[in-house]
C-alpha positions in Angstrom: 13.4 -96.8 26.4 10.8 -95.0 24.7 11.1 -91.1 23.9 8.5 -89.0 24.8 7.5 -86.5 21.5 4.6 -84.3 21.5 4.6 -84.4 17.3 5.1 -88.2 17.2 1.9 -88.9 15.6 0.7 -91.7 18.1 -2.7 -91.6 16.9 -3.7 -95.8 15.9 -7.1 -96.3 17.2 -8.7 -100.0 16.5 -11.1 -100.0 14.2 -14.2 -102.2 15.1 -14.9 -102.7 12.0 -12.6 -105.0 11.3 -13.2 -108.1 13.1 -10.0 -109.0 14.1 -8.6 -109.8 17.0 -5.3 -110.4 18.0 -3.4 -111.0 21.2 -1.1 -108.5 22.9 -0.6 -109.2 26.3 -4.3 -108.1 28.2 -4.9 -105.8 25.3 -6.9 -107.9 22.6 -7.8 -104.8 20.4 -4.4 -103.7 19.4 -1.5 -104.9 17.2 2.1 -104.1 18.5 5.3 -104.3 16.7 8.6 -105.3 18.2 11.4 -103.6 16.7 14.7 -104.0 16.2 17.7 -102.2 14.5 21.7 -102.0 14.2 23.9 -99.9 12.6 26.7 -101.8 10.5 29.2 -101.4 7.4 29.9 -103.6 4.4 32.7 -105.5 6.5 29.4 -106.6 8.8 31.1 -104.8 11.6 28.3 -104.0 14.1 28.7 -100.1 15.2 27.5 -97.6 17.8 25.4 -94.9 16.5 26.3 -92.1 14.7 27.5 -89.4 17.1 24.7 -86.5 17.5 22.4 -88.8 16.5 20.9 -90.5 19.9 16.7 -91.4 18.0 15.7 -94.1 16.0 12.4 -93.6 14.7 10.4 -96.1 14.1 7.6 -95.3 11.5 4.2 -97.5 10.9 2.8 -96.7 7.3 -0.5 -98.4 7.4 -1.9 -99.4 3.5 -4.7 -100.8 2.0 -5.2 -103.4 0.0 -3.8 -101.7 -3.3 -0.4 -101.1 -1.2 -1.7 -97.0 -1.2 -1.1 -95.2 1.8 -3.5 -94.4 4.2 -3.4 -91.4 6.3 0.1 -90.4 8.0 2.3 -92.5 9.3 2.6 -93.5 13.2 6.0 -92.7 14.3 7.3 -94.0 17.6 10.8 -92.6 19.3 12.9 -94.6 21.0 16.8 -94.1 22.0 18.9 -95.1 19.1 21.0 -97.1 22.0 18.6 -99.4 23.2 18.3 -101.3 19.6 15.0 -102.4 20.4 11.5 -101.3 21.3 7.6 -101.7 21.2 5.6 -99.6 18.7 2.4 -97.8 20.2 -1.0 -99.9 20.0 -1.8 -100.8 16.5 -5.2 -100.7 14.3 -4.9 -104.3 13.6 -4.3 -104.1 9.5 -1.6 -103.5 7.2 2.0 -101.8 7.3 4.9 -100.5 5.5 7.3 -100.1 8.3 11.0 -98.5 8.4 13.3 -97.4 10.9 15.2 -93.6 11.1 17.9 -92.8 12.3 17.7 -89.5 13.7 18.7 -86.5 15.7 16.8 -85.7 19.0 13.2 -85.7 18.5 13.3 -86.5 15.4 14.1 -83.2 14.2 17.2 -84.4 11.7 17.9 -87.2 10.3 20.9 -89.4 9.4 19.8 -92.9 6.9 16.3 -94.6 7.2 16.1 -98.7 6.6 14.3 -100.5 3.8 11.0 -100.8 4.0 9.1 -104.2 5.0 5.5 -105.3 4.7 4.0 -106.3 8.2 0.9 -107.8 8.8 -1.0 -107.1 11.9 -3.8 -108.6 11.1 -3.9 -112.0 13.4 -0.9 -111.6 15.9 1.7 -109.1 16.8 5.0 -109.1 14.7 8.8 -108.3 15.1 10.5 -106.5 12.5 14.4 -106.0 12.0 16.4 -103.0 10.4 20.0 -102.8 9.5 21.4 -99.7 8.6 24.4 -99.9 6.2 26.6 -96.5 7.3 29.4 -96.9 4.6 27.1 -98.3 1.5 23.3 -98.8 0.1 21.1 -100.7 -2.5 20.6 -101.0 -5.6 16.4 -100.9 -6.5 15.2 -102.4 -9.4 11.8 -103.3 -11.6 11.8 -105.8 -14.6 9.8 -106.8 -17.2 9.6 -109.6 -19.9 9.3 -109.1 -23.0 9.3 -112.1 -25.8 9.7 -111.6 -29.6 9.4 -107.7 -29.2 6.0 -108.2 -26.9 5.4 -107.9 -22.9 5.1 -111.3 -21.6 5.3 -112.3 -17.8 6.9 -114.7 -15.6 3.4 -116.9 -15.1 3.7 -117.1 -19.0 7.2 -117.8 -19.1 7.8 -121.0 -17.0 11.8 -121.8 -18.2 12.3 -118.6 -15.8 13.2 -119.3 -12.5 14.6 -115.8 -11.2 16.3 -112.6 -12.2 20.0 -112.1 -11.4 21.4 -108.7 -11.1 25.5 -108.2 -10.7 27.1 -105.1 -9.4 30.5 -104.8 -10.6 33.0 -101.6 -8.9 33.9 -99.6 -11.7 37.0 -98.8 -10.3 38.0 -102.5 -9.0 36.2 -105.6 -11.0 37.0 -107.5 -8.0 34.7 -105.7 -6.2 31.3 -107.3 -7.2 28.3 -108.8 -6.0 25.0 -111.1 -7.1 21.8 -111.0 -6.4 19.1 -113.6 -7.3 15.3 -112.6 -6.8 11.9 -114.6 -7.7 11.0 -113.3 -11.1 7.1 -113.1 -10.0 8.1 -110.3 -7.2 8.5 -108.1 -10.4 10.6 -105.8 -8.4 13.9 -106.4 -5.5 16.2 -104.3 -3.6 19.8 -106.1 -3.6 22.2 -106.2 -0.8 24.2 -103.9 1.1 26.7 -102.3 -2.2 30.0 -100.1 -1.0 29.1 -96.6 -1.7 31.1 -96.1 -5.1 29.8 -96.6 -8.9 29.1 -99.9 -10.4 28.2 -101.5 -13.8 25.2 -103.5 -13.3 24.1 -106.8 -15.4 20.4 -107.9 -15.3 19.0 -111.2 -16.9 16.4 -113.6 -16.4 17.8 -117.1 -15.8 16.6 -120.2 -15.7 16.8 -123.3 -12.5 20.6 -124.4 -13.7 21.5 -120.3 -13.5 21.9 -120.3 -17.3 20.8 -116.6 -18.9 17.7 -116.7 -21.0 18.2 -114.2 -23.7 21.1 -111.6 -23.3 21.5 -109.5 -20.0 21.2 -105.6 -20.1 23.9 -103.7 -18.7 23.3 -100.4 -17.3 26.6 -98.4 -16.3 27.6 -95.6 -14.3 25.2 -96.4 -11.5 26.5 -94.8 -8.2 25.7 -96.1 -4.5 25.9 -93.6 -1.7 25.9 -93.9 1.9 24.3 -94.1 4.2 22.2 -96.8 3.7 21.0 -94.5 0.3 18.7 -96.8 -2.5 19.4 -96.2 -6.1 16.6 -97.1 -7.7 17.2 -98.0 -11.3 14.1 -97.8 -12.8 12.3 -100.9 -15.1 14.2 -102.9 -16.8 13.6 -104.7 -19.8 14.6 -108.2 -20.7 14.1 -109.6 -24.0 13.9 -113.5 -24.1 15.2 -115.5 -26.6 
């Protein structure tokens, strides 16, 4: 059921200048997106929400064609219990969209989702949030380089992804891989058990072979819930 909130910033309007049209029951002016979330842990247990927080807020960040912002973003309230619900109508364009967790109204809140890119441009989308209540992510950027000079992954065929591994400090066996394509030039791993972690990055090839040596950074902490660490660009020199 959606909440009613006087500050929740329902303001889409289509644009006619657009020319798109896209389907949404008898409304043909309008994009609507269909969200759903769930609270979980590292185990993949799936949990109630967080007591005192009874609002999951979900937020529409439209963007133009650079990926910049534009204007605020349209916030929708819904009860944090229902795990599912309908955004307001649309401008049928763009979106960054996430999902809060949050006190009543919005006024508090308790872990937001990643981020997704939705696309409202020719028919109405779904989107699903997880948030991770005992862990986080690790964020990264990368960039080639190739006998001391920026190169990219276009130029560099022999690369098939980048591979990042998050070993626990405190307990090696505690680790985890994550592969993503090297032309994304940026990824956000899986869900990490809040704690600190040595983390490996290298470019590897299609037979998961490293291609040049992998950069370790250390003493990078996870925090919950559902916190990003982003750890900045990271350089990888080819051999």
């Amino acid at each position: 059921m959606k909440k009613l909130a006087l500050f929740s910033l329902i303001v889409a309007v289509a644009s006619q200048a657009t020319g798109c049209v896209i389907s949404s029951g008898s409304d043909t002016s309008n994009g609507y997106i269909t969200a759903s979330w769930k609270m979980t842990n590292i185990a993949k247990a799936t949990l109630d929400c967080p007591a005192g927080f009874d609002t999951a807020a979900l937020y529409s960040q439209e963007i133009d064609t650079n990926f910049a912002a534009v204007g605020n973003p349209i916030i929708d309230l819904f009860n944090c219990s229902d795990f599912t619900g309908q955004s307001a109508a649309l401008n049928p364009t763009t979106y960054y969209s996430w999902i809060t967790i949050a006190t009543d109204n919005n006024a508090a809140q308790y872990a937001s989702s990643t981020s997704a890119f939705i696309d409202l441009t020719t028919n109405d989308k779904s989107y699903s949030a997880e948030i991770v209540e005992d862990g986080g992510y690790f964020q990264m950027q990368w960039q080639l380089t190739a006998g001391g000079l920026p190169t990219s992954c276009a130029e560099q065929t022999r690369v098939d992804g980048i591979e990042s591994i998050g070993t626990d400090v405190s307990n090696s066996q505690n680790f985890a891989s994550d592969i993503f394509p090297c032309a994304d030039h940026v990824g956000i791993t899986a869900g990490y058990a809040a704690a600190t972690y040595t983390v490996s990055v290298d470019a590897i090839n299609a037979n998961m072979q490293a291609i040049g040596n992998p950069v370790t950074l250390t003493n990078k902490t996870i925090t919950a819930p559902n916190n990003i660490t982003n750890l900045g660009t990271v350089t990888l020199p080819l051999d």
